[in-house]
C-alpha positions in Angstrom: 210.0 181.7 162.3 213.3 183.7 161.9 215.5 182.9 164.8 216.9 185.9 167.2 220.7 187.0 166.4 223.4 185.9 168.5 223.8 189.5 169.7 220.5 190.2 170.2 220.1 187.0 172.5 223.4 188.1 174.7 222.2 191.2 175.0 219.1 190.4 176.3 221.0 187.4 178.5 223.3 190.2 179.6 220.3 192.6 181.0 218.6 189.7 182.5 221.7 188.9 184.7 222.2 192.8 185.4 219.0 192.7 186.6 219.3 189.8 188.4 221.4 191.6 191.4 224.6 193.2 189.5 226.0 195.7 192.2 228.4 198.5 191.2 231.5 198.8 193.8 234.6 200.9 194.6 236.4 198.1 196.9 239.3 200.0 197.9 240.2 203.6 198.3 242.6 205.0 195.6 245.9 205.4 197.6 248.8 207.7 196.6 248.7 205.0 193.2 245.4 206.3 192.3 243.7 202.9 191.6 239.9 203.7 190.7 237.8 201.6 188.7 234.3 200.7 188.7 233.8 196.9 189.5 230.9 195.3 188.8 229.5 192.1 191.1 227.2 189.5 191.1 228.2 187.4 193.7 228.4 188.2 197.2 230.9 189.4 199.4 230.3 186.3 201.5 229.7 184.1 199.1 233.1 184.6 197.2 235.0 184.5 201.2 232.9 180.8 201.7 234.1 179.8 198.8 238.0 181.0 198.7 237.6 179.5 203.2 236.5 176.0 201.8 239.3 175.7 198.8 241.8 177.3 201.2 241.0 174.6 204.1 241.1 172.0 201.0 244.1 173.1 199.6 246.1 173.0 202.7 244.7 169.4 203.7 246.1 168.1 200.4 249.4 169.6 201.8 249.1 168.1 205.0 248.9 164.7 203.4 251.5 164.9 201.5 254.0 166.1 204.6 254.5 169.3 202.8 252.3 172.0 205.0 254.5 174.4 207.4 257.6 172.2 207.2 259.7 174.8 206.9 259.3 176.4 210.3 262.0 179.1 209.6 260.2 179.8 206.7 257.0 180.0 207.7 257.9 182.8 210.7 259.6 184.5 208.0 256.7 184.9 205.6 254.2 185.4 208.4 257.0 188.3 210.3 256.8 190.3 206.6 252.8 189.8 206.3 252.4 191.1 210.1 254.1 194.1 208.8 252.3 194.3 205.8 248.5 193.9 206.9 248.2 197.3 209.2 248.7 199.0 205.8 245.7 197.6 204.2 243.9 200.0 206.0 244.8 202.9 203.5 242.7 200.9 200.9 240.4 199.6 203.2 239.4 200.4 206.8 238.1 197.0 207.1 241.1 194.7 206.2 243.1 195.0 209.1 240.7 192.7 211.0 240.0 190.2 208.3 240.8 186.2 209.7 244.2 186.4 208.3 246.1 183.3 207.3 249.1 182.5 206.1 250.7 178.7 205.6 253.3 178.0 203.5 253.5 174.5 201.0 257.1 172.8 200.5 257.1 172.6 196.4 258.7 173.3 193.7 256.5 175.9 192.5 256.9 179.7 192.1 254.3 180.6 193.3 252.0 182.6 195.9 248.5 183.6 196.4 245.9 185.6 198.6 241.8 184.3 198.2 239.3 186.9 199.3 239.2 187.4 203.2 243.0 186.9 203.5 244.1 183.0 202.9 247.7 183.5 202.1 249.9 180.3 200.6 253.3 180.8 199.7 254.6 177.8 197.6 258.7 177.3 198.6 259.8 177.3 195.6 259.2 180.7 195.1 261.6 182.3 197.8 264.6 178.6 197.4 264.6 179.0 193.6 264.5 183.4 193.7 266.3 183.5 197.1 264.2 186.3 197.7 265.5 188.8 200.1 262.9 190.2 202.7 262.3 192.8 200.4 261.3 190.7 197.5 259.5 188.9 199.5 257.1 191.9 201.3 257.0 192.9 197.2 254.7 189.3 196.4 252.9 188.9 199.1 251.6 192.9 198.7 250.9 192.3 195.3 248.8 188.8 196.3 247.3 190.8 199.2 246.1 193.3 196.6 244.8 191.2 194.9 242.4 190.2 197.9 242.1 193.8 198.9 240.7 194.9 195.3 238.4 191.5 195.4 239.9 190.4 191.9 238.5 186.6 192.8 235.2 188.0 193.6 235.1 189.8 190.3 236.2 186.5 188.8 233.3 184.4 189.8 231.2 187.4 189.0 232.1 186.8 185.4 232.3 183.2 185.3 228.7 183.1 186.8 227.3 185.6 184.0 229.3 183.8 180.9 227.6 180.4 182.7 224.7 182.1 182.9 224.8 184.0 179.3 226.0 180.7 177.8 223.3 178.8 178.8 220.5 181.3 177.7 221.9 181.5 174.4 222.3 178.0 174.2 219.0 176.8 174.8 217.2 179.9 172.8 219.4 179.2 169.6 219.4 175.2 169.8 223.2 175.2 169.5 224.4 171.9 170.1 227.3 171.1 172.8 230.1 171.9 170.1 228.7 175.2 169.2 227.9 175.8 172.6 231.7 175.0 173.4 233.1 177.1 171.3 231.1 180.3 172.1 232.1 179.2 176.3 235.9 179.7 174.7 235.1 182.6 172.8 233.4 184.7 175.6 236.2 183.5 178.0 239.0 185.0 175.7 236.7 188.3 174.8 235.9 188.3 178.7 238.9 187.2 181.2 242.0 188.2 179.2 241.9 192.1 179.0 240.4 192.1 182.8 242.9 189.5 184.3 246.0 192.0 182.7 244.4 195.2 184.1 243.7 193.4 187.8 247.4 192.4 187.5 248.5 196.0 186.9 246.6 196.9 190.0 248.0 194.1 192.3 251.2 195.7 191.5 250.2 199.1 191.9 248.3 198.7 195.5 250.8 195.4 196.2 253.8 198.6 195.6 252.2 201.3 198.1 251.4 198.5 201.1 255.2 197.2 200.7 256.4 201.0 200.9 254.3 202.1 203.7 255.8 198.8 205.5 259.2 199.8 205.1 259.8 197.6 202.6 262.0 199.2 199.7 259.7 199.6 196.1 262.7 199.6 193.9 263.7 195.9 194.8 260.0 195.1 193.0 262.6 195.8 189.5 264.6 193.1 191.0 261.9 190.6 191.9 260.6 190.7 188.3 263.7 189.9 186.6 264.4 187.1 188.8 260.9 186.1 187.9 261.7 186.5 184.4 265.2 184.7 184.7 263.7 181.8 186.5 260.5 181.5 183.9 263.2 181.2 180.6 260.7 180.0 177.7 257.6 179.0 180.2 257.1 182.0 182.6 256.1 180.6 186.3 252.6 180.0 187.1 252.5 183.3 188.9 253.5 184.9 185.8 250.8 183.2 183.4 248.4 186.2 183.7 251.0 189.1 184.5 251.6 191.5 181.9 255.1 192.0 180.2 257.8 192.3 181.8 258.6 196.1 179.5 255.0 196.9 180.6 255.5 196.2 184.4 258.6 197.7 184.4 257.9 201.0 183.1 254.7 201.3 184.7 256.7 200.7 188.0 259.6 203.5 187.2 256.4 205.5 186.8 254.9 205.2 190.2 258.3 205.4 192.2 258.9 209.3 192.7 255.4 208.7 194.3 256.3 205.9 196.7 259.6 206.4 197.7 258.4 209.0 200.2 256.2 206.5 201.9 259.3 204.0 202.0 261.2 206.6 203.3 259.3 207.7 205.9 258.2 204.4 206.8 261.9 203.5 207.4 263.2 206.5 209.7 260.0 205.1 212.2 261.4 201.7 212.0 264.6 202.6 212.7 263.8 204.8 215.8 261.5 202.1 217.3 264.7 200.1 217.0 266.2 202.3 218.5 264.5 203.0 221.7 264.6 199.2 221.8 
């Protein structure tokens, strides 16, 4: 008996896992950056904020441990002042995210490097604000890109697609009697074909959302051009960890010129109220 195509068994691995519960979304409203795309789930909400809770608690327990969790305690009110700022914001993308359980701890390392897991677990690594010596500015310009990232549920879409290649992989595997290296190989193939051109576009997003929330804060956009050449200065021949997934720097550049005659007027209103309530106080 002639044995079904490779195509023809992912296609019909692919429909099975649509049918399985695959929900179309719009997470966030579009914004003055016009982000609007289509997402595609099949995990839940719920399932993808347990999950990003329990590494988050894990994750700052290893800290702990080691003596390195909230050390810093000038740090720490500095990072947490700029996301209080930031998170009333989040409700131009969506209404809901203001009264997320925020968090926000900060890990003495080397690394530069931040990040925001779904329901709003924020870790800063130090490394990222000694080795830049970020100014406040740079600062509120990561953190609104890692919020973003939370905002537009990137990590939710990311275990959507590792369950259905898991999923996919396994079908195939056991209807075409590949063995384990075969298998292997396809697991590599599907996450190059899969995870690469999605990762780059839900960077370019980050930046775009991450962008607006720092302007409507009163944080200046153009400092974002500074941010990414320290980042690119710091990274030499092996960009940071927060960089490994980030498009180039000539693409994120240009694509930011492009959207600042859009958000400077949000900066710039944002700053005259922040001046007058410092005013009257």
């Amino acid at each position: 008996m002639k044995k079904p195509s490779i195509r023809h068994l992912l296609s019909w691995a692919l429909i099975g896992i649509g049918l399985a519960g695959c929900a179309e979304v719009q997470t966030t409203n579009p914004g003055v950056v016009g982000v609007h795309r289509a997402q595609y789930m099949l995990v839940s909400e719920q399932t993808a904020e347990h999950a990003a809770a329990q590494n988050y608690v894990q994750r700052k327990k290893q800290a702990a441990a080691h003596h390195a969790l909230n050390t810093n305690r000038q740090q720490l009110r500095r990072v947490r002042r700029i996301v209080q700022r930031l998170i009333p914001q989040t409700a131009v993308f969506r209404p809901d995210a203001p009264h997320w359980r925020w968090e926000v701890n900060v890990v003495t390392s080397p690394a530069i490097n931040a990040n925001c897991a779904a329901g709003g677990k924020i870790m800063v690594y130090s490394g990222l604000i000694d080795k830049l010596k970020l100014t406040d500015n740079e600062l509120a310009m990561v953190l609104g890109h890692e919020m973003a990232h939370a905002l537009r549920e990137h990590p939710r879409e990311q275990m959507s697609r590792a369950y259905a290649e898991m999923v996919g992989m396994s079908l195939l595997a056991a209807a075409a009697g590949l063995d384990r290296s075969q298998q292997k190989l396809m697991e590599n193939v599907a996450n190059l074909a899969v995870n690469l051109p999605y990762s780059r576009r839900d960077e370019r997003e980050a930046d775009e959302i991450g962008l607006e929330l720092a302007a409507r804060a009163g944080y200046d956009p153009r400092t974002t051009l500074s941010l990414w050449r320290k980042m690119s200065a710091a990274g030499g021949a092996q960009p940071p960890a927060f960089l490994s997934d980030h498009p180039s720097d000539a693409a994120r550049m240009q694509n930011i010129q492009r959207l600042l005659p859009q958000i400077l007027p949000l900066y710039e209103a944002a700053h005259k109220r922040l001046r007058r309530h410092h005013a009257k106080h």
